[in-house]
C-alpha positions as CSV (number, residue, x, y, z in Angstrom):
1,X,-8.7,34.9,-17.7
2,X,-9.7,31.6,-19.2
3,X,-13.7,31.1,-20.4
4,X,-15.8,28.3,-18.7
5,X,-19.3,27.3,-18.5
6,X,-21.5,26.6,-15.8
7,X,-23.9,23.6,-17.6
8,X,-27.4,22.6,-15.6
9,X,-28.8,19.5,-16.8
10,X,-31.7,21.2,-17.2
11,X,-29.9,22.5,-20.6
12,X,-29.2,25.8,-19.2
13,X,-25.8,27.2,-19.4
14,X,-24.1,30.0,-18.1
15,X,-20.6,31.6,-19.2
16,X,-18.0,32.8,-16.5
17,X,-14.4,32.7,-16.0
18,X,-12.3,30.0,-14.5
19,X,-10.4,30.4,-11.1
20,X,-9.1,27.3,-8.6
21,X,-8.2,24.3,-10.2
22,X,-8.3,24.0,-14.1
23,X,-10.7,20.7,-14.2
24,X,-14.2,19.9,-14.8
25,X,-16.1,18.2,-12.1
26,X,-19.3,17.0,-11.9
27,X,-22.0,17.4,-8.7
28,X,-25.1,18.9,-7.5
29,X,-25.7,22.5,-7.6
30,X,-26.7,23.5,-4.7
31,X,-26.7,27.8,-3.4
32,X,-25.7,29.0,0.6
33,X,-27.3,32.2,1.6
34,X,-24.8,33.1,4.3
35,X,-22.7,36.4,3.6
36,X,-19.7,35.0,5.7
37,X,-17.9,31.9,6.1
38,X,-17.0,30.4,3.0
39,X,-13.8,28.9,4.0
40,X,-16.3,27.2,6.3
41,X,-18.6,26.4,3.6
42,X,-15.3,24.9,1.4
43,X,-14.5,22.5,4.4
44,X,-17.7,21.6,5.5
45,X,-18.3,17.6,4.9
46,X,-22.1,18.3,4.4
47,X,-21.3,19.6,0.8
48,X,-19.4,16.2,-0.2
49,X,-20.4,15.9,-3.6
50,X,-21.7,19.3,-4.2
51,X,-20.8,22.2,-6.6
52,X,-21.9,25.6,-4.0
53,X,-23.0,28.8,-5.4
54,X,-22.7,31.7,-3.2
55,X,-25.5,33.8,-3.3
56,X,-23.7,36.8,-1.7
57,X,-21.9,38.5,-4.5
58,X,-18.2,39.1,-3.2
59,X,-16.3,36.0,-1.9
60,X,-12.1,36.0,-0.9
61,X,-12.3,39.6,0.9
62,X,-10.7,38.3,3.9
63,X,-8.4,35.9,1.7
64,X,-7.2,32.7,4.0
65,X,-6.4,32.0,7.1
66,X,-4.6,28.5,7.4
67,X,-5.6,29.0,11.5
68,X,-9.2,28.9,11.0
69,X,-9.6,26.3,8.7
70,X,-11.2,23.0,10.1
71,X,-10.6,20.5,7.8
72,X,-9.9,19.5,3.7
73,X,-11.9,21.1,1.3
74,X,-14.9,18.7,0.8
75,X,-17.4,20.4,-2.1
76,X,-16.9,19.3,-5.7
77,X,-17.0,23.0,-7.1
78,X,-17.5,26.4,-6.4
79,X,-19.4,29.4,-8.4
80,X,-19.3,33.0,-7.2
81,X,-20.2,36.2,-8.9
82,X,-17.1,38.1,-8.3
83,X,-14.1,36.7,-6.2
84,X,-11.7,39.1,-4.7
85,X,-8.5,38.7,-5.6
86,X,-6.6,41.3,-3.3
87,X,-8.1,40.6,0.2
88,X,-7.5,43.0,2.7
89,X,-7.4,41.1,6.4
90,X,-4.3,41.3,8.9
91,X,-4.7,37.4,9.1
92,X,-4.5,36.8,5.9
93,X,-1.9,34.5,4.0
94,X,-3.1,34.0,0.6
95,X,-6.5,34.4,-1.6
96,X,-8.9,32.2,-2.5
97,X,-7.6,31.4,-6.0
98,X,-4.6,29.8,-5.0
99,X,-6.3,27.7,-1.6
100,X,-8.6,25.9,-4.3
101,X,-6.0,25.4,-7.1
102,X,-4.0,23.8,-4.0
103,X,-7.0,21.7,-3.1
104,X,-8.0,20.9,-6.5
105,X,-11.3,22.6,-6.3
106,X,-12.6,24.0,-10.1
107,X,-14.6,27.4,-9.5
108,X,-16.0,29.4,-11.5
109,X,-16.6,33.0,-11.7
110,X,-18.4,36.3,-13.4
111,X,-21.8,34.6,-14.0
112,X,-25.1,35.6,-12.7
113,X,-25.6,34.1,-9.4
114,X,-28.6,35.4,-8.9
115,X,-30.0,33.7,-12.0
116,X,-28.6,30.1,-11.2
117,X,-30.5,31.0,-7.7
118,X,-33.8,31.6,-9.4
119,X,-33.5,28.4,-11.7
120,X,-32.5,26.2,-8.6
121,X,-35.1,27.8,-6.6
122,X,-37.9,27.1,-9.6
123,X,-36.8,24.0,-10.7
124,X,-35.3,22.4,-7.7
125,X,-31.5,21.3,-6.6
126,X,-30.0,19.3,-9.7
127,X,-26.7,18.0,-11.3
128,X,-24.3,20.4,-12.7
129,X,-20.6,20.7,-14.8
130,X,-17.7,23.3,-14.5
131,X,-16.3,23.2,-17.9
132,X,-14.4,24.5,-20.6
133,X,-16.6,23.1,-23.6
134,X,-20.4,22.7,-23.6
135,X,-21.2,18.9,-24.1
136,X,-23.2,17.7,-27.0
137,X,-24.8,14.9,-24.6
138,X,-26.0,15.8,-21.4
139,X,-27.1,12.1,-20.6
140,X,-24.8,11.3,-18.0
141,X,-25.6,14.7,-16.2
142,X,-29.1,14.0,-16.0
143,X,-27.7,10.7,-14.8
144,X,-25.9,11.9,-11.8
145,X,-26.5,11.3,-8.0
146,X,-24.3,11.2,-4.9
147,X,-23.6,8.2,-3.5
148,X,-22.0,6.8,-0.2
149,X,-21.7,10.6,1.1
150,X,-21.3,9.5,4.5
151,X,-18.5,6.7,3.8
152,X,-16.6,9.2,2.0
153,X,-16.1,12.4,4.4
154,X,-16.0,10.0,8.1
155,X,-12.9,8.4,9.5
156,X,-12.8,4.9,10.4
157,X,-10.9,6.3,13.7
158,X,-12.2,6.2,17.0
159,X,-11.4,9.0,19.5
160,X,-12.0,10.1,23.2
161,X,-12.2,13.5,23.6
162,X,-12.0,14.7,27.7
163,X,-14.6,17.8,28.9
164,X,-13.7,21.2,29.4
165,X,-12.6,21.3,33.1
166,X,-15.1,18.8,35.1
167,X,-16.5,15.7,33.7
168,X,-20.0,15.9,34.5
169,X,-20.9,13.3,32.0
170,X,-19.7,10.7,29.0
171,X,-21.5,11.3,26.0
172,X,-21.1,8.8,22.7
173,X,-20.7,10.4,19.2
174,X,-21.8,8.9,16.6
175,X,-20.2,10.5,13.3
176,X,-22.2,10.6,10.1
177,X,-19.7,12.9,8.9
178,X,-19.8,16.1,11.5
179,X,-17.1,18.9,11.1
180,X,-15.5,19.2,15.1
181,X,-18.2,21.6,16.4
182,X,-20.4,19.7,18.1
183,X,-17.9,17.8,20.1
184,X,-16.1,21.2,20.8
185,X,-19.8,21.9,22.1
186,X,-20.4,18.8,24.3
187,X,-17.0,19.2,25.6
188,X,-17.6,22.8,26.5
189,X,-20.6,21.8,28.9
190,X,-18.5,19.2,30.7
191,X,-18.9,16.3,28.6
192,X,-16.3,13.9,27.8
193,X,-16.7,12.4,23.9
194,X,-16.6,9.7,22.5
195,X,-16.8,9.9,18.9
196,X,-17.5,6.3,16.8
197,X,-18.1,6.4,13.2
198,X,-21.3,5.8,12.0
199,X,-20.9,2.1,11.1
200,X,-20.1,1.5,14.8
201,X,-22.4,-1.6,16.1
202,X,-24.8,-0.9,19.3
203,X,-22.7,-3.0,20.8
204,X,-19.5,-1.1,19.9
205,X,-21.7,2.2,21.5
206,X,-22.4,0.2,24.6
207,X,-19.4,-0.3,25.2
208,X,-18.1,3.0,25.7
209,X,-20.8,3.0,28.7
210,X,-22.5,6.3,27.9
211,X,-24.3,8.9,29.6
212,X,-25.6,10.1,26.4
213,X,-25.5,9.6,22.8
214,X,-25.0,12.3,20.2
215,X,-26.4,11.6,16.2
216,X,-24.2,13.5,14.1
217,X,-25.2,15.3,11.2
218,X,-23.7,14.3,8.0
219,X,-24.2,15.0,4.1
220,X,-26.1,12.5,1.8
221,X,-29.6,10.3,1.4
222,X,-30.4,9.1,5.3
223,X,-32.3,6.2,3.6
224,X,-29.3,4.6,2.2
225,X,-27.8,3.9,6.0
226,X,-30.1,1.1,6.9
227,X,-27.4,-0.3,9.1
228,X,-27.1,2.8,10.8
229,X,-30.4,3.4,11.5
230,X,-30.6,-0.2,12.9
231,X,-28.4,0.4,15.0
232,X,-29.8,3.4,16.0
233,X,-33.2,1.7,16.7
234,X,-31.4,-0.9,18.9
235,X,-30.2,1.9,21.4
236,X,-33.2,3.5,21.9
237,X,-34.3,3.6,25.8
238,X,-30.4,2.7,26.8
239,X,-29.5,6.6,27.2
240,X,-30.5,9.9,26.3
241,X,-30.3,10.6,22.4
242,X,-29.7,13.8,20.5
243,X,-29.5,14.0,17.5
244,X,-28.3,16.4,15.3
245,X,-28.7,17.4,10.8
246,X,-28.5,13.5,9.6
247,X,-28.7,12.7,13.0
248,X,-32.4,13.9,13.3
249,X,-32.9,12.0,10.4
250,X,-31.5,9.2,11.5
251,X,-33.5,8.7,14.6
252,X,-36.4,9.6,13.0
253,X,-36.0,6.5,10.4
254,X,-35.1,4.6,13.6
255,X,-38.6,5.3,14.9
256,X,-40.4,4.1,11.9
257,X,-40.6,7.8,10.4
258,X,-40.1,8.6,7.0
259,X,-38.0,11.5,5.2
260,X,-37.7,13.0,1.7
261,X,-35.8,15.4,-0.4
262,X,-36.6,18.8,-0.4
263,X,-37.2,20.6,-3.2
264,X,-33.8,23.0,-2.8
265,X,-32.8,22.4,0.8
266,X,-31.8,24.5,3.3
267,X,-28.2,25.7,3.0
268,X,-26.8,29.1,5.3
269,X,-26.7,30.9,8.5
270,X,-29.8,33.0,8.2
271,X,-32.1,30.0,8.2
272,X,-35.9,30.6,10.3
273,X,-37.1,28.3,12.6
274,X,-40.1,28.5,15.0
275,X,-40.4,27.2,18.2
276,X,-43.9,25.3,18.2
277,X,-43.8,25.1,22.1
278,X,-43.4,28.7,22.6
279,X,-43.1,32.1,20.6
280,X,-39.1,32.9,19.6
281,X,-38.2,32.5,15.9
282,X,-34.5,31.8,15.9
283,X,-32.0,32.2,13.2
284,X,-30.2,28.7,12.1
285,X,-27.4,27.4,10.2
286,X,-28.4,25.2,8.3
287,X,-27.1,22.7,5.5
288,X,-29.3,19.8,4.4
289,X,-30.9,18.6,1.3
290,X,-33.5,16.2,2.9
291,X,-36.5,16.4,5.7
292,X,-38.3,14.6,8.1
293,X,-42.0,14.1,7.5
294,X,-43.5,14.8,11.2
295,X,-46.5,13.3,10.7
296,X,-45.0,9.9,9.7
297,X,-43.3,9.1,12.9
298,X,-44.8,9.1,16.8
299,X,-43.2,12.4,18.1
300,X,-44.3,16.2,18.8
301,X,-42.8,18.6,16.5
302,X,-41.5,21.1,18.3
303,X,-39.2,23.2,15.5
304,X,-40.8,24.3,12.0
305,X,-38.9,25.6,9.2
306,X,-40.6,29.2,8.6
307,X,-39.8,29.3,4.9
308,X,-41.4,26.4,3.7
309,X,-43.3,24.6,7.1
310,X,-40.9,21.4,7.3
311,X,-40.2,19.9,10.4
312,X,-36.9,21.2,12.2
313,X,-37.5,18.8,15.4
314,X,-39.2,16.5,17.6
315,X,-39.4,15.6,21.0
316,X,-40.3,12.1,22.0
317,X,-40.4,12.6,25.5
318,X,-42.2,10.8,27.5
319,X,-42.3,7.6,25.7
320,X,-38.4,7.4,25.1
321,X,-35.6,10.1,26.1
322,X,-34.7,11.5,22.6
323,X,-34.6,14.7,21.0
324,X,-33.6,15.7,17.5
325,X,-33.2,19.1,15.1
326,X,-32.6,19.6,11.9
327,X,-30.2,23.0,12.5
328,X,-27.3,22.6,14.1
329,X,-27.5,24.5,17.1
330,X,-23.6,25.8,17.3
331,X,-21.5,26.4,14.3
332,X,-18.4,28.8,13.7
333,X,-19.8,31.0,11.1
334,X,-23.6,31.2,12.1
335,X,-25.8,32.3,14.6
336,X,-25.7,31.0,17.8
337,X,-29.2,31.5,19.1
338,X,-30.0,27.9,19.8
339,X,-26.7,27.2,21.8
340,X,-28.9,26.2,24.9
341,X,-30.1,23.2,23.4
342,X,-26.7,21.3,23.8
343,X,-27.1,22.7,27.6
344,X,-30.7,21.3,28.1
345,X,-29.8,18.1,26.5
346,X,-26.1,17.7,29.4
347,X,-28.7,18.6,31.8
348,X,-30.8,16.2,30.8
349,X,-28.3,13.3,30.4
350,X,-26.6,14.5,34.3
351,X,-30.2,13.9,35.1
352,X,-30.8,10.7,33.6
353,X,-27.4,9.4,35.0
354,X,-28.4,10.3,39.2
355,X,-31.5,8.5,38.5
356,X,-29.7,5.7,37.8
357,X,-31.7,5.8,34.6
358,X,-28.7,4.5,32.6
């Protein structure tokens, strides 16, 4: 057992244990709600630059599972209240200790969770340090911010990905950083994907001849991607468009909207959202640290965040075929009560495509 501290650049600090990698790191502290999933949470791109607190108390009880692992570990650092170090699963292969010493993740451990909860909850999502001294100067904590998010976690590589049994359609991806579920998605309803990373050209998208095309979501500032959302404005009218996390954001930016950072984001799989056009509430996964203002861009909100009344979509049908949330509507380790979106939106672009629309 080997002391560290858990510094906020609001001054506060909190005293744990170390576990993972023996470094300090720097990042925003942000918290999850879900009570499953971290190996999800460790690997999703969406945390680039972030040091995650999980709010439920026991992490590592189901150890690792190499299998069901999507990608690299992606978040800066990890803080848990207790982490179980003798998993019991059939699957398993190893704990959680040794996975983020082997990925060079610092955690830390055996500090109130609950507390660093309240503080982020008061005071809103801010820069934090796993360490093993407290630092006299907190200056370049204050200082910090995450830049180029997007750049970091997506792949330069194209790649065409066929449908699940019959084509019905070709959709274009664009990747602002995605993990592989919503291609797995598309693919499932009989789409064949193309996936282009985000600093693909319309030209570049064009070319692919799409049926549809899918905005991503994607960690990060959606005002810093002016070229993106450029390019997104540009194809606009040329085929169905939805978009997805960033990719909401995105295409709202494309159609003169503006967005903001929340106050502490929206980070889990227990996430409320209200249909405006009818009566359901669904359960969302969620992971985002910025919003759409509705009222600055010419669409109908048709999602709304229960919690704290942001915008979770718009529709901007019938002036232009796009469609855009801010949950993502399929995701390993959340709920899938909004799956049918991804169906509407193949149904829509099979549409589009008899119509000779596009």
């Amino acid at each position: 057992m080997k002391k560290a501290y858990l510094v906020l650049a609001n001054g506060k600090v909190f005293e744990g244990w170390r576990f993972g990698a023996e470094a300090s790191v720097t990042g925003e502290l942000v918290f999850t709600t879900g009570v499953v999933g971290y190996l999800e949470n460790l690997t999703d791109p969406n945390y680039y630059g972030q040091i995650v607190l999980q709010t439920f108390p026991l992490i590592g009880n189901y150890g690792v599972i190499e299998e069901d692992i999507p990608d690299k570990a992606q978040v800066a650092g990890f803080v848990v209240r207790e982490w179980c170090d003798t998993p019991s699963n059939f699957r398993c292969q190893y704990d959680l200790d040794k996975y983020l010493k082997d990925q060079g993740i610092p955690g830390i451990y055996g500090i109130d969770t609950r507390e660093v909860t309240r503080t982020i909850r008061e005071n809103g999502v801010m820069a934090a340090m796993i360490c093993d001294e407290v630092p006299a100067d907190l200056s370049a904590l204050t200082a910090y911010e995450i830049k180029d998010a997007a750049a970091a976690v997506t792949p330069d590589e194209s790649a065409v990905l066929p449908a699940a049994g019959e084509e019905l359609c070709r959709v274009t991806l664009l990747n602002f950083g995605s993990s592989a579920h919503i291609a797995d998605a598309l693919m499932a309803k009989g789409a064949t994907v193309t996936i282009l990373p985000y600093t693909a050209s319309a030209a570049d998208v064009l070319a692919t001849d799409p049926d549809g095309i899918v905005l991503s979501e994607g960690p990060g500032n959606p005002n810093e991607l002016t070229n993106a959302i450029e390019t997104v404005k540009a194809l606009v009218g040329k085929a169905p468009i939805f978009g997805v996390g960033m990719g909401h954001q995105i295409l709202a930016l494309a159609m003169g909207g503006k967005c903001e950072k929340l106050h502490h984001g929206h980070r889990g799989g227990n996430q409320p959202v209200k249909d405006l056009t009818g009566t359901r509430t669904y359960m969302t996964t969620q992971n985002h640290g910025y919003t759409v203002l509705a009222d600055s861009v010419n669409a109908t909100e048709i999602y709304r965040n229960v919690n704290d009344g942001s915008c979770e979509g718009l529709c901007y049908y019938p002036a232009t075929p796009a469609q855009s949330v801010q949950f993502t509507p399929v995701y390993g380790n959340g709920p899938h009560d909004t799956s049918f979106l991804y169906t509407n939106y193949i149904e829509t672009v099979i549409k589009s495509k008899k119509a000779g629309e596009c």
